[in-house]
N, C-alpha and C positions, 0 to 999 in steps of 0.2 A: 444470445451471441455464441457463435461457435467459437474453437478455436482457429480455426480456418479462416474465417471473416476476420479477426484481427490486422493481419498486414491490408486487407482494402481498404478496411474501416480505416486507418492511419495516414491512407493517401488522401482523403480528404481536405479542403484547407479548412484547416481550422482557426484563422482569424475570419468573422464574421463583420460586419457592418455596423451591428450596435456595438463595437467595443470602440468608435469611432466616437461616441459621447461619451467616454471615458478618459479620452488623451487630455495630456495638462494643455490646456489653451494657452497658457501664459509662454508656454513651451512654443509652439504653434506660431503665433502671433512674435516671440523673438524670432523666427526663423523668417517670416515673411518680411520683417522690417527689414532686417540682413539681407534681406536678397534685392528688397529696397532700394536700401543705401548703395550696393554694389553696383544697381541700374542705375542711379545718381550718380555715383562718380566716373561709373565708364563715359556718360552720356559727357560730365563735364571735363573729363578725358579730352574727348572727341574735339568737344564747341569752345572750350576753354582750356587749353593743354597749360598755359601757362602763369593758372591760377593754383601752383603747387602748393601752397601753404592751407588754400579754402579746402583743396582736395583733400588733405593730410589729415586737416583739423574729421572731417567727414570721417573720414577712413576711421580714423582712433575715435571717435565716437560711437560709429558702428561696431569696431570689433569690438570697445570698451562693453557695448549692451548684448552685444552676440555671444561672445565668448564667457559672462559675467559665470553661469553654470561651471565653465569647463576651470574657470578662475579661482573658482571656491574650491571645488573637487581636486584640483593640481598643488593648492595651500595645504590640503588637509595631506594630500601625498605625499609632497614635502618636507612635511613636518615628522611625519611618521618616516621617512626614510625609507620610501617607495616609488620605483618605478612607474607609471601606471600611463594607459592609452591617454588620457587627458591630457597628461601633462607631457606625454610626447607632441599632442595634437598642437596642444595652445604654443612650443617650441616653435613647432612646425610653421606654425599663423604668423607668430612673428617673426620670423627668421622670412614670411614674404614679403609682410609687409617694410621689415628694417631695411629691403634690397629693392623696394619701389612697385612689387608687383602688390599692389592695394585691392585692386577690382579682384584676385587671384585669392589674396589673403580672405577678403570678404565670402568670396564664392565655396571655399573650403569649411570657412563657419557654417553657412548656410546646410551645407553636405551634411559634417558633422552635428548641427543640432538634429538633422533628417533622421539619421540615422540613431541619435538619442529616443528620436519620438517614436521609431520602427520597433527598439529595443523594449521601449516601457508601453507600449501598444501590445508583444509579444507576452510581455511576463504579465500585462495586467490581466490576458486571457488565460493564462494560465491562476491567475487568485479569482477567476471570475464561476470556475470550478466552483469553488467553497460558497461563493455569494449566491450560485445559483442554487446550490446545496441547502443553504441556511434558509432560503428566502420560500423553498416547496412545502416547510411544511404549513398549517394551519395555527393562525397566532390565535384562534380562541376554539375551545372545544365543548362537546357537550356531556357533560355527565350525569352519571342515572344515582339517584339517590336510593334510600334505604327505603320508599314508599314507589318507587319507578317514576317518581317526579325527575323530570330533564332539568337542570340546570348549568346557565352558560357561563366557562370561566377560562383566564385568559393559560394558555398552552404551559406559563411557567409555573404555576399553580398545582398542576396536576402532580397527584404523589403517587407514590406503588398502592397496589391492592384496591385503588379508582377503575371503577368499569366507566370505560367511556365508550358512548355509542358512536356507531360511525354509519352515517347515508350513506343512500347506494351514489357512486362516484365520488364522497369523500374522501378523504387523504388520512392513513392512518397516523398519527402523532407520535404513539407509543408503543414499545417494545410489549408482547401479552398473550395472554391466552383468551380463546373465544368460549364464552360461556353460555352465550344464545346467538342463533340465529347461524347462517351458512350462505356462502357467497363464492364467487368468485377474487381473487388479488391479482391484481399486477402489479411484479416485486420487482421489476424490471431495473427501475432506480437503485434499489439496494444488493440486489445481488446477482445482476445483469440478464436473467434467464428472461427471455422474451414469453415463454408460455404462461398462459392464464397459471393460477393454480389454486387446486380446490381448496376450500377452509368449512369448518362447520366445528360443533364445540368440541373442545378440545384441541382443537390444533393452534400452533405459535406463529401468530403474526410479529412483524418488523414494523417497524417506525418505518414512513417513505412512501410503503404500498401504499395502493387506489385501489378501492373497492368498487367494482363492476356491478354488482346485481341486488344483493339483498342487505338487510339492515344488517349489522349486526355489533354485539354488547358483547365490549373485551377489556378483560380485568388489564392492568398495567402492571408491569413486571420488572419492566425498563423504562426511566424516563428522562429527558432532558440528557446531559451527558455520559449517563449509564446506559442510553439506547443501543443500539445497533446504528443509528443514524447520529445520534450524537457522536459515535466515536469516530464515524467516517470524520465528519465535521472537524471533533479534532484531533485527527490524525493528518489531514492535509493542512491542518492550521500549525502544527510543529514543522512538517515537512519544509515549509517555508523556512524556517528557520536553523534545519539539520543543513550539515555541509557533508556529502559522502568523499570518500578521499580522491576519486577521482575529481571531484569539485576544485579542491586544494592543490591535484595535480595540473590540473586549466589556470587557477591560477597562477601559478607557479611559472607555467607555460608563458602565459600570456607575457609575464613580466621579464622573463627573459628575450621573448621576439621584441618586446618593447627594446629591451637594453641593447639587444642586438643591431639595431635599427639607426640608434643613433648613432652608436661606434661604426657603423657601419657609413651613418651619414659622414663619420669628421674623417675616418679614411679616406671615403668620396671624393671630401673639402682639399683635404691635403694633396692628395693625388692629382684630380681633375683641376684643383683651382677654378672649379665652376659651384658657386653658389647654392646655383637654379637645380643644381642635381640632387646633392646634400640635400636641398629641402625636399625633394623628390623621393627620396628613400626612405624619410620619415615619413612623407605623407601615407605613402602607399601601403607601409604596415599598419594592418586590422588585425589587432589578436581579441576582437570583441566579439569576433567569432564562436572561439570558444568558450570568452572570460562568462561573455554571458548566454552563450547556447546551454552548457554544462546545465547549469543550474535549473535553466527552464527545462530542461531534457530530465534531469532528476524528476523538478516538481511536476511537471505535466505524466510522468509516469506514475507517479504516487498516485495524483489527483486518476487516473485512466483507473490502477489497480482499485482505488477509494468507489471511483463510479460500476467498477464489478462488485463490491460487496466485499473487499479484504482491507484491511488496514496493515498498511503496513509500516511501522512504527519510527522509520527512519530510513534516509538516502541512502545510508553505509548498505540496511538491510536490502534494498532494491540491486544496489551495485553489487554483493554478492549474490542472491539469487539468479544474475547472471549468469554464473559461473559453475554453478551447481552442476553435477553428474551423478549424484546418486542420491535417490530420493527413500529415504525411511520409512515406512511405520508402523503406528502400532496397530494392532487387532481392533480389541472391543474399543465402539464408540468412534474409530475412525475408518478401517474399511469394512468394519460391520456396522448398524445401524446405532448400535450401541443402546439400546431399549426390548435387551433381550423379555424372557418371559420364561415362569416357569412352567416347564410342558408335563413335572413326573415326579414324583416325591419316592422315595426308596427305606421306610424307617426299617428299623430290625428288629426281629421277634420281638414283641411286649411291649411297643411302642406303636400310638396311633399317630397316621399323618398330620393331622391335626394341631396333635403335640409339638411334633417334630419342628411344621411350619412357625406355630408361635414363638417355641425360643429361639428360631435361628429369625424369626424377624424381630422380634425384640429385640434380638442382639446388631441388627443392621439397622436399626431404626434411626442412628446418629451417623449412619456411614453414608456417604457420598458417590462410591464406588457402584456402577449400573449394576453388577450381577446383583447386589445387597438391595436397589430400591428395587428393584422384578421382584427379588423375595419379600418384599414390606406390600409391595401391588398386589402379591396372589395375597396373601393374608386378608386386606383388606376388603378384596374382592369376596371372598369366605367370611368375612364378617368376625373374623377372628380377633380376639385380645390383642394389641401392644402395650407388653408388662414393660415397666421402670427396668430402666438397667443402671448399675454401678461401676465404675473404676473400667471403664471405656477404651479402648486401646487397638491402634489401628495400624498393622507392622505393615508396609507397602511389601506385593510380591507373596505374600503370606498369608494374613487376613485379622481378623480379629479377636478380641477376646473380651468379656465382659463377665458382671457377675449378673444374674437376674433370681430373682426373689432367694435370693441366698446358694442359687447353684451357678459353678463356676462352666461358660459359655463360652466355647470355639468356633467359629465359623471360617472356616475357605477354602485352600486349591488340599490336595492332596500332600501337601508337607506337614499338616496340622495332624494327622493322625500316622500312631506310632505302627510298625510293624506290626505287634502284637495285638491292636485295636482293628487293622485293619481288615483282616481275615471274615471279620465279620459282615464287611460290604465289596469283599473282591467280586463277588461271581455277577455284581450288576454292571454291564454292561451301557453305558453312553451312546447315542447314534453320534457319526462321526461331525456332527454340526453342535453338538451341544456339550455343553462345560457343566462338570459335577462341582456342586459346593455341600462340603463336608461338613456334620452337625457333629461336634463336643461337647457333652455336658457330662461335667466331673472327672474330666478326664478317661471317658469311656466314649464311645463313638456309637449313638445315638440313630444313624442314619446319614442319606445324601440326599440332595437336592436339585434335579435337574435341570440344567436353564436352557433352551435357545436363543439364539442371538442371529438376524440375518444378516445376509451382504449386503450392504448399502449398495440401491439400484446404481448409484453414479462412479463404482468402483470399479468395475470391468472398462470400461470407456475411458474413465480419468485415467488408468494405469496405462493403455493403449495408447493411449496421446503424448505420456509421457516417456514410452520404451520407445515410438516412433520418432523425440528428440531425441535418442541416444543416450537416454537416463537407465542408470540401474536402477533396478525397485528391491528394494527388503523389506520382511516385513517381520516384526521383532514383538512376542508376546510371552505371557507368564502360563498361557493354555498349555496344555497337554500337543501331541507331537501329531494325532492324528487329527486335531480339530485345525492345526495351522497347514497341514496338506490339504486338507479339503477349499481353507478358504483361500489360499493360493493358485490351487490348480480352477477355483471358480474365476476370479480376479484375473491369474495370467502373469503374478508377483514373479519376479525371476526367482526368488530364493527367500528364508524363510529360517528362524530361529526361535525353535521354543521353549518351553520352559523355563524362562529367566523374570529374575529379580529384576526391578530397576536399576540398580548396580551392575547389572550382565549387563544391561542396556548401555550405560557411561561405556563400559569396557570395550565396545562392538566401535562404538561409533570413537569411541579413540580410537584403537584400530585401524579403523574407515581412511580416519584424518591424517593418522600415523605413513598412510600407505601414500597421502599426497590428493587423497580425494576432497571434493567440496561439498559436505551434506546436508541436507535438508530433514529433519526431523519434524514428522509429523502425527501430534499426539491428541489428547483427549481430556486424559484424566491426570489427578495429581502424582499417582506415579510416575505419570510422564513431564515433570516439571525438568528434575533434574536433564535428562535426554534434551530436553527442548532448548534447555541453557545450554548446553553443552555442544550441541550443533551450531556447524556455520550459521545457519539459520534454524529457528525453532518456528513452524507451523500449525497454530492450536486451531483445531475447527470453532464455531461460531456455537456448536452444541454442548461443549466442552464444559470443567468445569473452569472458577474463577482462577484459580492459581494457574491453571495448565494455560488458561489466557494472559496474563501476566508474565508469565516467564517466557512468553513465546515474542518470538520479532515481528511475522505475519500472523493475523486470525480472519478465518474465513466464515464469513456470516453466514453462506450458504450452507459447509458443510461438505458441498460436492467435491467429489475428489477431482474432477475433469477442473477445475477451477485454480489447484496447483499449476496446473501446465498453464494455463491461462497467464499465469502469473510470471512464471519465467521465459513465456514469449514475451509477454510486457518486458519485462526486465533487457532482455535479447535483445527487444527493439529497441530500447535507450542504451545499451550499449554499442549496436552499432552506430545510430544517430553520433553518438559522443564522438567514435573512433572517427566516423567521416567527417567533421566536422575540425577534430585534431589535425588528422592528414591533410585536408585542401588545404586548411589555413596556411600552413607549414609552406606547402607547395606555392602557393598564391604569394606568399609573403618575399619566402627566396625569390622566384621569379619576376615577382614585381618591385625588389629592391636591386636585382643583377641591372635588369632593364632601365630603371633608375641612374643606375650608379654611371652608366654607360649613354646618358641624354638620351636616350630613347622615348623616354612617357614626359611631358610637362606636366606639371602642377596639378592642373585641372584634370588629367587624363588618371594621375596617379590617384586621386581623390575620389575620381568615380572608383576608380578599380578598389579602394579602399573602404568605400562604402554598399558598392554592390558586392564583394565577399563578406563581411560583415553581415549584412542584412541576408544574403542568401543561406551562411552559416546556422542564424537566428532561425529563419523563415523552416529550417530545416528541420531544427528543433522542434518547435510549435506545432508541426504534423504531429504531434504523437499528443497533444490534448486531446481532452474527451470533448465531446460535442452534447452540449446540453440545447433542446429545441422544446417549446411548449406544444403541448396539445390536450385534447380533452379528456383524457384519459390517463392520460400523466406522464405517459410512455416518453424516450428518449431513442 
């Protein structure tokens, strides 16, 4: 899915025909009786006009079983000392019925449960998200034991470090790495990319994919709610239950056009001395428009962002991603691929490379930080020793220090070694793509360590998508000054700040905030925890580690940087949806209480008008669902 195809993709309807075996019957079947009984007394209206007590008793029995819903919900209002469309509506009912329009009174229910069964038709498409989610993958899986015997066990069962195999057109279950075999995926489910993509050992598969072509045996890494797909899962199963402030501010709305409505109606009363109006002016306000579009507009965004592959952890956080203009971040591991390598070892007279490599990986062998596991991968690649380290110590923006077999070990950026030490490794030279990490042992400077790192393929494109909404980009790292122009000028970053601590990072993006901007920080590593808290929104990739996930609001399972922008067009679209949905109401309501107040609309006119805003408000919302469809391959 491009970015571009998202406003098509939206115009879709997304209420489907099976959500039609999902309405409450009970619901349903009140509304038919109701419309029943109302054909019963018009009729006995007609044939029997002056059987007014048989008609009465009918009347109050139907709206006593039509209205029984709106009866409960108006008590609980009530009680709680609130407004609400219910209990304007059931006002409204009886305020026909107390003035003899029965068949009128009746017909209003009928409306009104309609438009109840329109509402929860709408949101149950929106939780149908999660069930369609929950229900793709495989409830029993196969695993390979320690002799390559298959044994079958059921999906909850399965724990980390489980290689489970997966058939060709199987459904992968578990978050993992491939240890045999090579295939095709379609990841389409999890992190929306419509192309095949290649896998063979070594590469990291998602929970979700469908495997296209060949066998293949992958250790588990992530399972059940630690997947990649468990957290989509539950990430739209909180979202349900998050209120973003615009939510609060619908409500709020909602309850004052209610209030509005009525004082509105008893002026009516006063003025007009007509009844029939007063109830006209209640009936015709819908603020269900928004009370309950908001929310399905939230959730159906969440659930959209969930079905690209981001979670994003709360309504507040989608409602500000709206808003955003300036998007952060950091270097290694998010617009580089963050799996640099080391291409060049530089030790100093009287020291073999060899040497060099084993204490500065012994010394990274506890660290977390990419440049540190690249130096732990060429060692082991060389077949080299990892000696025991002591009294371990990890300054973020700096780098580390350790003891190894009794000599005291430095490793990182060029702050680690002293003036006086440094002379010894000035005259080597870095290409401008690659980051030196610095060897100390005993407080002498030992040598440097070359690493490369590339630009993640999906960062020239992602950053383009996003200077074409009118986003600033910066990009904020602890690298050296020539390696942040280069990946800049490859990218297209408008601007660029090196050399900094994670503390320069808080300071920029206060700054940022200070000047009145909205920022989006988006990080990788745990340096970047603090920065990620610290932004309007924090954006940790899916490759990231576990704290930089944690601290962050959105995590993107893909990784791709194009998948940001993806993300606050989503967000765009639920904030427009929200605002047109605020605005008509508003408009429809005044106009159709002025019209009102002035006998213009009757009862039944004001009821449609009441309920076809309502429902068109809704209906509006629920474009912005995701569209889940089966097929054999798994795609969506």
């Amino acid at each position: 899915m491009t970015i571009e195809t998202l406003e098509t993709e939206s115009e879709k309807p997304a209420v489907s025909l099976g959500i039609l075996r999902r309405i409450d019957t009970f619901m349903v079947i009140r509304a038919v009786v109701t419309a029943a009984i109302a054909i019963v007394v018009f009729a006995l209206g007609l044939i029997v006009p002056q059987a007014v007590w048989a008609i009465g008793i009918i009347t109050f029995a139907g709206l006593t079983y039509g209205c029984w819903p709106i009866i409960i919900e108006s008590w609980h209002d009530i009680r709680a000392h609130h407004m609400s469309m219910d209990l304007s509506m059931l006002i409204a009912i009886a305020a026909a019925a107390a003035i003899g329009q029965w068949v009128t009174s009746l017909i209003i229910t009928v409306f009104v449960l309609a438009a109840e069964i329109l509402e929860d038709l709408c949101m149950d498409s929106g939780r149908s998200a999660l069930q369609e989610l929950m229900a793709f993958l495989p409830q029993t899986v196969s695993v390979v034991g320690n002799d390559d015997q298959l044994s079958t066990i059921a999906l909850a069962q399965v724990t980390r470090n489980m290689v489970v195999r997966i058939f060709p057109g199987g459904r992968v279950p578990v978050d993992g790495t491939v240890v045999a075999g090579s295939s095709e995926l379609d990841q389409s489910r999890i992190t929306g990319e419509s192309a095949l993509v290649q896998t063979h050992e070594g590469s990291t598969v998602f929970a979700g994919s469908v495997n296209q072509q060949g066998l293949l045996d992958i250790k588990a890494t992530g399972v059940g709610v630690d997947s990649s797909y468990g957290k989509i899962i539950e990430t739209v199963k909180e979202s349900q239950n998050s209120q973003a402030p615009v939510q609060k501010l619908a409500d709020r709305m909602a309850t004052a056009l209610v209030s509005v409505a009525v004082v509105g109606a008893i002026i009516t009363a006063i003025i007009t001395r007509n009844a029939t109006s007063a109830i006209d002016v209640i009936i015709v306000a819908g603020a269900c428009g928004i009370a309950a579009g908001t929310p399905l507009a939230m959730l159906a965004c969440i659930a959209r962002a969930a079905r690209s592959g981001a979670f994003v952890k709360d309504g507040t956080h989608m409602e500000t991603l709206s808003s955003v203009d300036t998007v952060i971040f950091d270097k290694t591991g998010t617009v580089t691929l963050g799996k640099p390598v080391v291409v060049d070892m530089h030790p100093i007279s009287g020291v073999e490379a060899d040497e060099l490599l084993t204490l500065a990986a012994s010394a990274e062998s506890n660290s977390e930080h990419v440049l540190g596991k690249a130096i732990v991968q060429s060692a082991m690649k060389r077949n080299l020793e990892i000696l025991a380290t002591r009294k371990f110590n990890y300054t973020p923006g700096f780098g580390i220090t350790c003891e190894v077999e009794g000599n005291a070990i430095t490793v990182g950026n060029r702050e680690v070694v002293p003036e006086s030490e440094f002379s010894k490794i000035a005259s080597v030279k870095a290409s401008p793509v690659s980051t030196m990490s610095y060897v100390m042992c005993n407080h002498r400077c030992i040598g440097a360590i070359e690493i490369e790192d590339r630009v993640r393929p999906s960062a020239p494109s992602g950053i383009a998508a996003l200077k074409a909404m009118g986003m600033r980009t910066v990009m904020l790292t602890g690298d050296r000054k020539e390696v942040a122009e280069y990946v800049t000028a490859e990218t297209g970053i408008d601007s660029y700040r090196s050399d900094l601590k994670p503390e320069h990072k808080l300071e920029i993006i206060n700054e940022l905030r200070s000047q009145g901007r909205i920022v989006a920080m988006v990080g990788d590593g745990v340096n970047d925890a603090p920065a990620l808290t610290r932004a309007n929104v924090g954006i940790a990739m899916g490759s990231g580690t576990d704290i930089a996930q944690e601290s962050a609001d959105v995590v993107l399972v893909s990784s791709r940087l194009h998948d940001v922008a993806r993300m606050i067009t989503i967000a765009r679209q639920g904030r427009r949806v929200v605002a047109f949905n605020f605005v008509g109401t508003i408009v429809v309501d005044v106009i159709g209480m002025v019209l009102a107040a002035f006998g213009i609309l009757t009862p039944l006119v004001a009821a449609l008008v009441h309920v076809g805003s309502e429902s068109g408000f809704i209906l509006n919302s629920a474009r912005l669902l995701p569209h889940f469809r089966s097929s054999s391959n798994g795609r969506t």
